[in-house]
C-alpha positions in Angstrom: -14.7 -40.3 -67.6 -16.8 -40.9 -64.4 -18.7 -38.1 -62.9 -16.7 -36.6 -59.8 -18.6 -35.6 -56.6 -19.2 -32.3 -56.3 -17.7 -30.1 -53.3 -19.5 -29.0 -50.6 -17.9 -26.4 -48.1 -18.8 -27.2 -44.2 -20.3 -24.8 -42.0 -19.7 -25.4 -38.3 -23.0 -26.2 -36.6 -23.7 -25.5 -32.9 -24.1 -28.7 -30.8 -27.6 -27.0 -29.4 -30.0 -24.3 -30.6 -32.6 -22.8 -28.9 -35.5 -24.9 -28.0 -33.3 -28.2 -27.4 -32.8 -29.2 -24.0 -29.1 -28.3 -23.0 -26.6 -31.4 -23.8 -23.0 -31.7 -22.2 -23.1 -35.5 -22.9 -20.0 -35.0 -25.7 -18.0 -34.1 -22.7 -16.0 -36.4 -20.5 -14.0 -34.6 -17.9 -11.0 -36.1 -16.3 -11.2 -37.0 -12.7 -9.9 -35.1 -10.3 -5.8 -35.6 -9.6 -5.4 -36.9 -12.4 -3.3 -34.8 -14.4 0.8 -35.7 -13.6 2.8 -32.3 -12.7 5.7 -32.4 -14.8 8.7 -30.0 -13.6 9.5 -26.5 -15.0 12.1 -27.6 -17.5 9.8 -30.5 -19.1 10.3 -30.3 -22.9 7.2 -29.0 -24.3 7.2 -32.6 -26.7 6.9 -34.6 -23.6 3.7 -32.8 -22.2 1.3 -32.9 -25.0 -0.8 -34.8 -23.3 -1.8 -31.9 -21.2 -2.6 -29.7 -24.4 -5.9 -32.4 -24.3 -6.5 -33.2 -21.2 -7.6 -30.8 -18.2 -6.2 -30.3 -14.9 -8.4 -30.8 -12.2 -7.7 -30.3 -8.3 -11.6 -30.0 -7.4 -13.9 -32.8 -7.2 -17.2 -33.4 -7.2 -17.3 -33.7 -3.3 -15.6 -30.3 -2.5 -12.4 -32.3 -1.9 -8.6 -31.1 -3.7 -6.5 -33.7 -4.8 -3.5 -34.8 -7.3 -0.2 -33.4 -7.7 -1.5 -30.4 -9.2 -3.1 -29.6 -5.6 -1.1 -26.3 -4.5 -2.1 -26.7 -0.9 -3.1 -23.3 -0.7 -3.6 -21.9 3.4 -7.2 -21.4 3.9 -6.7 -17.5 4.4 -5.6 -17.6 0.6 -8.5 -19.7 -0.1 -11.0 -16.7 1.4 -9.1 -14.1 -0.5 -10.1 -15.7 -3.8 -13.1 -16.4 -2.7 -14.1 -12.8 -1.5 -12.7 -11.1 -5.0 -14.7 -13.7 -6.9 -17.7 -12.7 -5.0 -17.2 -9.2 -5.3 -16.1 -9.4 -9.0 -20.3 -10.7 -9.4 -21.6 -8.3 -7.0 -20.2 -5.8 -8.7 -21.3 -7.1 -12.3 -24.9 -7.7 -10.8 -25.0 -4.3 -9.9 -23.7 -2.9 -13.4 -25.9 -4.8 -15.2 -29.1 -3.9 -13.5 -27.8 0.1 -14.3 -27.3 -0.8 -18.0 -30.4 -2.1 -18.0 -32.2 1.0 -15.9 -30.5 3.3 -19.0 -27.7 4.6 -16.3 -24.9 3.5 -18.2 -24.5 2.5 -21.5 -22.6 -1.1 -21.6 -21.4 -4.1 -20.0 -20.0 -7.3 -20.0 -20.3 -9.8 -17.1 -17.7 -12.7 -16.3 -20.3 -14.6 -14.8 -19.3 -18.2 -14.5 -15.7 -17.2 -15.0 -14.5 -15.9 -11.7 -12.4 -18.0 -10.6 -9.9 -17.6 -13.5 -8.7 -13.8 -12.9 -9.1 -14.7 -8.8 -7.1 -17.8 -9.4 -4.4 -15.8 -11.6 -4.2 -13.3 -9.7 -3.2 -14.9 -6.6 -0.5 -17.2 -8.7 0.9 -13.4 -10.2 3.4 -11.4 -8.7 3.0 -7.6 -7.8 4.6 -5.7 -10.9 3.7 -8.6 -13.5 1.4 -6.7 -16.3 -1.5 -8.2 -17.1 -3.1 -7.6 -20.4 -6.6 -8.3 -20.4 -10.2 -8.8 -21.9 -12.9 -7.7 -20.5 -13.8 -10.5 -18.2 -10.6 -10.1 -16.4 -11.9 -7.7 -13.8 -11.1 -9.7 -10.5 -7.8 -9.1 -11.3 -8.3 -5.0 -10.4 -10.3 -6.3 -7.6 -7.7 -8.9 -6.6 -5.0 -6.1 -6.6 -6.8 -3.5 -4.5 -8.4 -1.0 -6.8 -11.4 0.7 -6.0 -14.7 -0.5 -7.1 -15.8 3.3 -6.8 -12.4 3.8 -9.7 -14.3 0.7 -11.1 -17.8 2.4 -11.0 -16.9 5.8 -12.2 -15.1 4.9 -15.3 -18.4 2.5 -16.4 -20.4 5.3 -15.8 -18.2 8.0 -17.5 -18.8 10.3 -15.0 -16.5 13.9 -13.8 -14.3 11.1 -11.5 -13.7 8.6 -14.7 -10.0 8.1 -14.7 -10.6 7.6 -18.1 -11.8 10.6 -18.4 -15.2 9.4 -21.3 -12.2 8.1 -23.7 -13.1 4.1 -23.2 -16.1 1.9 -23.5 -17.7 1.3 -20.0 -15.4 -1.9 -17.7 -12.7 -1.6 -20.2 -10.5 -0.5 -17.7 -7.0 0.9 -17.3 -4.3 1.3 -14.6 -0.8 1.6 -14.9 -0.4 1.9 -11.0 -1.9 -1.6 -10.4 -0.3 -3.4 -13.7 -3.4 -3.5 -15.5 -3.1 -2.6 -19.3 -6.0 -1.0 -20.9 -8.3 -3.4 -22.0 -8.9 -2.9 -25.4 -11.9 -3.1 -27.8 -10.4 -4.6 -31.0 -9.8 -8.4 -29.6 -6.3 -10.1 -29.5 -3.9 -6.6 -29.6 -3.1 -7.6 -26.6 -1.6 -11.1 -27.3 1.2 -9.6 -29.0 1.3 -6.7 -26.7 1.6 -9.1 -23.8 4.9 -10.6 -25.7 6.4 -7.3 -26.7 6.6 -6.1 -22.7 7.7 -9.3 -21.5 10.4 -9.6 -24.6 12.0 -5.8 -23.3 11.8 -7.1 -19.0 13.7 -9.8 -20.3 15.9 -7.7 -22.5 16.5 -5.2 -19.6 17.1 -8.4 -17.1 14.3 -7.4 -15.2 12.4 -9.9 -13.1 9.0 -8.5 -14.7 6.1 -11.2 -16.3 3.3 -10.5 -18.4 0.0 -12.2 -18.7 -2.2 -12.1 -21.0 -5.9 -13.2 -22.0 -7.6 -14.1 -24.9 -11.4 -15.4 -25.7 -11.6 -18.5 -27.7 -13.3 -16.5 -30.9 -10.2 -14.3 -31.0 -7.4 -16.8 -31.6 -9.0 -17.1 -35.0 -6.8 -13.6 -35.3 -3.8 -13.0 -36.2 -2.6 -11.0 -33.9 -2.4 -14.6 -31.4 -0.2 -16.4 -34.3 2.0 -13.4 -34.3 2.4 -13.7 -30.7 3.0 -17.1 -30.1 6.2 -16.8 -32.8 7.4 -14.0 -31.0 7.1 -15.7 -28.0 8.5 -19.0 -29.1 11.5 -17.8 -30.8 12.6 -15.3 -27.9 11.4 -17.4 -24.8 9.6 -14.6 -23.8 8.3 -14.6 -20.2 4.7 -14.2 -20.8 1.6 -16.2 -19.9 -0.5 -16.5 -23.1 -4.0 -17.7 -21.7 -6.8 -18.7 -23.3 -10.6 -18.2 -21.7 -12.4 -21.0 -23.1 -16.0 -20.1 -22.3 -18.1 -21.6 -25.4 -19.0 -18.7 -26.4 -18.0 -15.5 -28.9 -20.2 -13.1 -29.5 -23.3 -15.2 -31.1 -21.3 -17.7 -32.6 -19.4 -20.8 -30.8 -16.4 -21.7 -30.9 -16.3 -24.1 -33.5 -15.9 -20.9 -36.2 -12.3 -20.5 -34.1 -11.7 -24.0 -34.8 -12.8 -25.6 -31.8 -14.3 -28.6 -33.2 -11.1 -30.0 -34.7 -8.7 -30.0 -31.6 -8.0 -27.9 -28.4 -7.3 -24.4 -27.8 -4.3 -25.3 -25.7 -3.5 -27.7 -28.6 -2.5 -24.3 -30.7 0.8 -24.1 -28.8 2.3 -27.9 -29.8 3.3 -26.1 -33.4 5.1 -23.5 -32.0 6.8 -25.8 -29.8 5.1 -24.2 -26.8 4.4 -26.0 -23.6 0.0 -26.4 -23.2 -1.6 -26.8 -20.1 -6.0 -27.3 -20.3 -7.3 -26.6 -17.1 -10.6 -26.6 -15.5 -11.3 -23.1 -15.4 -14.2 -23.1 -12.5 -11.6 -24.8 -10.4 -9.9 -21.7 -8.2 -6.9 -24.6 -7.3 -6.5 -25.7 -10.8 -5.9 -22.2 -12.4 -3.9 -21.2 -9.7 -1.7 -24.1 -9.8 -1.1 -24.2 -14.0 -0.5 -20.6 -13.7 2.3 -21.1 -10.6 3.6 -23.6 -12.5 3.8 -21.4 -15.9 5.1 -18.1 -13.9 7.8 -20.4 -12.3 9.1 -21.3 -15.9 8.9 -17.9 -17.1 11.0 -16.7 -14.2 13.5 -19.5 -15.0 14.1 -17.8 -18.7 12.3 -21.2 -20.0 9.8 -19.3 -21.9 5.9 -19.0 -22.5 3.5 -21.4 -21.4 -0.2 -21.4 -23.1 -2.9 -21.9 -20.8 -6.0 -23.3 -22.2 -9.0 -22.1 -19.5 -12.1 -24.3 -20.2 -15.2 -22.7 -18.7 -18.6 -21.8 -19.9 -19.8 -18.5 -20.1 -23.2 -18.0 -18.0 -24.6 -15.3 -19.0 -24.4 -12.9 -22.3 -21.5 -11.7 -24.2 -22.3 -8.2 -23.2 -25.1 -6.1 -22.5 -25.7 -5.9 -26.5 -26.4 -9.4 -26.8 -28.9 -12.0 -26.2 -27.7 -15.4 -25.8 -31.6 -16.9 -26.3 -31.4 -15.9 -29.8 -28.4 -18.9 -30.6 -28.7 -21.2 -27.6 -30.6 -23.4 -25.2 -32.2 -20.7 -22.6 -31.1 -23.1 -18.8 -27.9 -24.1 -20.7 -25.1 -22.9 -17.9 -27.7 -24.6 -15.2 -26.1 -27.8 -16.7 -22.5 -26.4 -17.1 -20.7 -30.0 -16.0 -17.8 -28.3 -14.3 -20.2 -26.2 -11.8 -20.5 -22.5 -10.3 -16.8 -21.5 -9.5 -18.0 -19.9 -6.3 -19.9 -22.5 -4.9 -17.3 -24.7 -5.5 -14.8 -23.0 -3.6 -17.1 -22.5 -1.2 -17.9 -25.8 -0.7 -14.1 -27.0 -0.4 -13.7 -23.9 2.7 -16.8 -25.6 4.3 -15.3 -29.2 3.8 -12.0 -27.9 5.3 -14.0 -26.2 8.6 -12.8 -22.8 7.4 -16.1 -21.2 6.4 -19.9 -22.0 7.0 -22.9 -21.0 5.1 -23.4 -18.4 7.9 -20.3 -16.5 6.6 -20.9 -16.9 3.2 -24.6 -15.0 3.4 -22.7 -12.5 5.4 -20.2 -11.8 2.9 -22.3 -11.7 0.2 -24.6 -8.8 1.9 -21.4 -7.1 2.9 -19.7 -7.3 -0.4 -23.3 -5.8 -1.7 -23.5 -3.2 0.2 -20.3 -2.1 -0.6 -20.9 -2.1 -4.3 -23.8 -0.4 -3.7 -22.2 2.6 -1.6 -19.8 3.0 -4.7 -22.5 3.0 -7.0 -24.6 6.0 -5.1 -21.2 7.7 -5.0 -20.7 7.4 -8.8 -24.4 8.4 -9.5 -23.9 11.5 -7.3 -21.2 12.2 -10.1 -23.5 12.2 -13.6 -23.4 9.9 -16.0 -22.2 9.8 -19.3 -25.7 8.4 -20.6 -27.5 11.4 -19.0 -28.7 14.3 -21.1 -25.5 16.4 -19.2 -22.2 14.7 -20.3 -19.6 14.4 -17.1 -17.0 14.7 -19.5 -17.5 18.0 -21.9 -16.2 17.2 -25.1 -13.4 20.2 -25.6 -12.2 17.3 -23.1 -11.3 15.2 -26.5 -8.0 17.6 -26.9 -6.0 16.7 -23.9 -4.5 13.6 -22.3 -3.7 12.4 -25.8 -0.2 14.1 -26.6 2.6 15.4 -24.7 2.7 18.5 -26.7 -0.4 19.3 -29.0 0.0 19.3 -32.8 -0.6 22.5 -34.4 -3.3 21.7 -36.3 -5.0 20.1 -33.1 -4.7 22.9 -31.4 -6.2 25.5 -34.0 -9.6 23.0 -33.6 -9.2 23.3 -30.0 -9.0 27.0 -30.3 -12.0 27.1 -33.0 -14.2 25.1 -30.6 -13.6 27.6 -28.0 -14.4 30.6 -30.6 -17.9 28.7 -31.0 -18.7 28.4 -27.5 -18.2 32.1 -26.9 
């Protein structure tokens, strides 16, 4: 018999590691416009070429074109542009307290504005949006407070959620915000079980929701995309591809072999890639996938491709796995200054306005922020939030044998 070759199991390998000079030369973007717009009804068979592709309105002059354009006015065009600015004045400003030991954690969506600004704009009031944690422009977008924002990241007596979350993993039910939750991709399937009961109680209700590219590898995101296959549920079922999980890229979640967006062909799911630093691009693939979904023609997956800036979260450090100026070299750009630069093309905004804004939207954060801190914060040596506190808000009624701790504490305290 001749001597077989031995296996050899492959480990996915980074394209770059730390000390190499940051390379984007494996990636080819589209141009601009050049994505076709099918309509809403387009079998999902006849649009696979959009599962591999990307949608692009932006190009590299500032100027929107292709049938994907949506022609925004430039009033909408400011309104994104303000939340994505205050979404990273905000972020700037929580980051620099995490690292002064005011707070205890946080993630930034640096780099990835434009998707939650762009989505939010395409979304309806009253469509639920389940979220990660890089989807706060979307409680900016909608009118919340940044001093709500603030005071749940810093825990303090005013945190609506009252010291039971981890810091910017908001909650609010009265802006159609679902709590963003810790343990990645619940809220895939989440997403398809609201939409599946608005569509069951003939409501005219959507859900969104978003995923990171690390946690499709769960399978929580298979679950959903059956669910929402077989009952044409009226969900969005993004995907935020930033590069990036948690020290690892995304080849471990399969992104070597084939798109994100690709995920959906198997389920017979339309797939839309989109360039997800273009503000136009995401809000016109998520029009056109809110449209369908209205129509009772079902889910669309939305592949996001972006590049996360900055680190996974305050806990990480994204020297320790990758080149240090990588997102300097980001191909698709700064979603801000992109929009910005289309405003300024059009004669709607001026670099005058811009700095202006930007101090304004800073100043603002940073009245919130003094407010919060007049409050206490959780990572002080006095809790805001005392910790008989752990009894309530959970249950309508309290078990028995919860309330006999309850009263035990109580009889310690005296």
């Amino acid at each position: 018999m001749s001597e077989q070759p031995r296996l050899s199991l492959y480990i996915p390998q980074p394209w770059r590691r730390p000390g190499d000079p940051p390379d984007f030369s494996n990636l080819r973007p589209p141009a601009a416009g050049e994505a076709d717009r099918p309509p809403i009804d387009v079998d999902a068979s006849d649009i696979r070429d959009l599962a591999y592709g990307l949608i692009r309105v932006l190009d590299n002059t500032a100027a929107a074109s292709g049938a994907w354009n949506p022609k925004l006015d430039p009033e909408q065009l400011r309104i994104g542009l303000r939340t994505m600015m205050t979404t990273r004045a905000l972020d700037d400003r929580m980051y620099r307290a995490q690292r002064q030991g005011k707070i205890t954690f946080y993630a930034k969506s640096a780099g990835e504005e434009a998707i939650a600004a762009g989505q939010a704009l395409a979304l309806r009031p009253g469509d639920m949006g389940f979220p990660t944690y890089r989807q706060q422009g979307l409680l900016i977008a909608r009118g919340y407070p940044l001093r709500r924002m603030i005071d749940q990241v810093y825990s303090d007596r005013r945190d609506p959620m009252r010291g039971r979350q981890l810091p910017c993993l908001y909650s609010s039910r009265a802006h159609d915000f679902f709590t963003v939750s810790g343990n990645l991709g619940t809220q895939y399937s989440q997403a398809v079980g609201w939409a599946m009961a608005s569509a069951y109680r003939g409501d005219d209700k959507i859900a969104a929701a978003w995923i990171g590219d690390g946690a499709t590898a769960e399978s929580d995101f298979h679950e959903a995309l059956t669910f929402a296959s077989v009952y044409r549920a009226p969900v969005i079922l993004n995907i935020v591809n930033n590069q990036w999980a948690i020290s690892s890229f995304q080849g471990f979640a399969g992104g070597e072999r084939t798109t994100f967006a690709a995920r959906a062909i198997g389920y017979g799911l339309p797939a839309l890639r989109v360039d997800g630093n273009d503000l136009l691009a995401v809000y016109a693939a998520t029009a056109w996938a809110a449209e369908r979904a209205r129509a009772n023609l079902g889910a669309t997956v939305i592949e996001l491709f972006t590049y996360r800036a900055e680190s996974h979260s305050t806990s990480d450090d994204p020297t320790r796995y990758r080149p240090v100026d990588e997102a300097k070299a980001w191909p698709l750009g700064d979603p801000i200054v992109r929009l910005k630069g289309h405003l300024v093309a059009l004669g709607e905004w001026s670099e005058e306005q811009h700095k202006a804004l930007a101090a304004e939207l800073d100043g603002e954060v940073r009245m919130a922020q003094r407010e919060a801190e007049a409050e206490g914060s959780f990572a002080q040596a006095e809790p805001a939030v005392k910790a008989e506190a752990m009894f309530t808000d959970v249950y309508a009624e309290i078990p028995w044998h919860l309330a006999e701790q309850a009263k035990a504490m109580e009889g310690e305290a005296s």
